[in-house]
C-alpha positions as CSV (number, residue, x, y, z in Angstrom):
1,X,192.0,208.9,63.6
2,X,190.2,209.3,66.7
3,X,190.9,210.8,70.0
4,X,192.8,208.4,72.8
5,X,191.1,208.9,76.1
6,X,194.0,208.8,78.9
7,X,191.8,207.6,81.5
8,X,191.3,210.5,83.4
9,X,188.8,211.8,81.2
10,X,190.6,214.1,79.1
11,X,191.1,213.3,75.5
12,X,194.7,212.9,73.6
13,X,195.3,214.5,70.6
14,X,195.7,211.7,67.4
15,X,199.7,210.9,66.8
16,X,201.2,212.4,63.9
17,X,203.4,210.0,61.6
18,X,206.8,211.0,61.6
19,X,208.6,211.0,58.1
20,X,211.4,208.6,57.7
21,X,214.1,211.2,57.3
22,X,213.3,212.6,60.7
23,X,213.1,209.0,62.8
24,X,216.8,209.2,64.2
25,X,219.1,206.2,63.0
26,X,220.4,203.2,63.4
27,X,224.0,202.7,64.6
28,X,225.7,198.7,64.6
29,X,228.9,198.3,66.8
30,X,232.2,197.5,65.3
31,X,232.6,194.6,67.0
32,X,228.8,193.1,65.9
33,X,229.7,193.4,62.3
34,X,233.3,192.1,63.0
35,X,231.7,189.0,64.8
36,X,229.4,188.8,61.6
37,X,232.5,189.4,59.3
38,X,234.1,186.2,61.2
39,X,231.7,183.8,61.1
40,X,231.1,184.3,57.3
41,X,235.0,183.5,56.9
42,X,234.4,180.8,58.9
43,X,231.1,179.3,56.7
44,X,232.9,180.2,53.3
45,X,236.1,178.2,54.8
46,X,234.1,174.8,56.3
47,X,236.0,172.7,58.1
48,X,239.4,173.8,59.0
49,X,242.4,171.8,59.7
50,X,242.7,170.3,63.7
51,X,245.3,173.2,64.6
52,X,244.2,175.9,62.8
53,X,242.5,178.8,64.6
54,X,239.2,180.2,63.4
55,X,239.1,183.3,61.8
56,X,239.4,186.5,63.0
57,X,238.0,189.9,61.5
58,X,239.1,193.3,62.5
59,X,236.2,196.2,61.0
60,X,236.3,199.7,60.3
61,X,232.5,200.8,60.2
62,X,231.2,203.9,59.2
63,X,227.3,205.0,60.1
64,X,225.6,207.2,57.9
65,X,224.0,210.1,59.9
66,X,220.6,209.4,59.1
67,X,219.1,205.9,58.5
68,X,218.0,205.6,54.8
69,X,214.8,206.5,53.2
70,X,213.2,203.0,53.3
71,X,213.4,199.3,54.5
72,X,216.9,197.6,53.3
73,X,218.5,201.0,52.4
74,X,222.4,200.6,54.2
75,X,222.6,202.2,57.5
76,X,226.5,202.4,57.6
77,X,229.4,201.2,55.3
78,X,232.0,198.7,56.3
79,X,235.6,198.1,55.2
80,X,236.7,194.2,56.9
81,X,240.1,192.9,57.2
82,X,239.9,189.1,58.3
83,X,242.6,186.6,59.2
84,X,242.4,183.3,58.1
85,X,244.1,179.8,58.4
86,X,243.9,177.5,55.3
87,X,244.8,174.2,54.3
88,X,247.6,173.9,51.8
89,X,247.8,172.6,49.0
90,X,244.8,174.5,47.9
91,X,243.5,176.8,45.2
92,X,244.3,180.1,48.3
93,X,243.3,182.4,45.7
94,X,240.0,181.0,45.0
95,X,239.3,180.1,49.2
96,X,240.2,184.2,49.9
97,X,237.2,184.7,47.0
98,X,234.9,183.1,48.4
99,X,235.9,184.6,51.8
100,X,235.4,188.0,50.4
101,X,232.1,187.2,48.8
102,X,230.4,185.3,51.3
103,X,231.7,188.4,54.1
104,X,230.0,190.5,51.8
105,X,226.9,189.3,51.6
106,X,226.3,188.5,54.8
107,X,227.1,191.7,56.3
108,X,225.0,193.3,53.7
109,X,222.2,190.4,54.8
110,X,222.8,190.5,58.9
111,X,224.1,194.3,59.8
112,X,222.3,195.8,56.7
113,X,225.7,198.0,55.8
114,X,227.4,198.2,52.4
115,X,231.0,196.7,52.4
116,X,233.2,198.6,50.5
117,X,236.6,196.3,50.8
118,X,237.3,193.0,52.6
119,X,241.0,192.1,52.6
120,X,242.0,188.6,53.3
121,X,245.2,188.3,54.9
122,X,246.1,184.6,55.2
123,X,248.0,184.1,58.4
124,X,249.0,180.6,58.1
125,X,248.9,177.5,56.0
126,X,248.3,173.9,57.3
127,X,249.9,171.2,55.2
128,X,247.2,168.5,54.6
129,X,248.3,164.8,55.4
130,X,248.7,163.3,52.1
131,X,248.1,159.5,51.4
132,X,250.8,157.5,53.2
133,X,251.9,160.1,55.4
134,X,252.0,159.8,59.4
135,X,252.1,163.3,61.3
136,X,253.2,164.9,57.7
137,X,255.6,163.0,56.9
138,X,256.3,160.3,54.3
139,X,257.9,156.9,55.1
């Protein structure tokens, strides 16, 4: 490298890299990965029923002191409870899967943190208008 001149007519001495260990780290508010955590629910869910309230997530996140040794290494973990509304009658089991999958990933995508445990606590369940019905109910 070669010497910066500051303008004054004195010369800077080159920068020094500064190894990754010793660059400080990264820290990701609760309540950005809990908005992340949400809006995965809500994209693993699709279309919810007309009075059903869109999901909510409640996270626990905990940084690692030190950001990792290179690019995509996690900078925290995260353990995400969400609350969800869900049609019914409907596979629940498989829906809270793909809840917990798609939270996953896109927390691991989006906030770069490793999730440990998302629990999926269903909070109400929408009966959906069948054939024949009128407001839910048969005539």
């Amino acid at each position: 490298m070669t010497a910066v001149s500051t303008g004054t007519g004195t010369a800077r001495p080159p920068l020094t890299p500064v190894p990754p260990g010793e660059r400080g780290a990264l820290r990701i508010a609760d309540r950005v990965v809990a908005k992340i955590a949400s809006r995965a629910a809500h994209e693993a869910l699709g279309p919810l029923p007309a009075d059903a309230a869109a999901p909510h997530a409640a996270v626990a996140v905990h940084s690692h002191p030190r950001a990792g040794s290179g690019v995509g290494s996690p900078v925290g973990t995260a353990r995400v409870r969400v609350q969800v509304e869900l049609a019914h009658p409907a596979d629940i089991g498989s829906r809270c899967a793909a809840v917990r999958r798609r939270v996953t990933e896109r927390v691991g995508e989006l906030a770069c943190m490793e999730v440990l445990e998302v629990a999926v606590r269903v909070e109400r369940l929408h009966l959906a208008p069948r054939p024949g019905t009128l407001h839910g109910r048969a005539r």
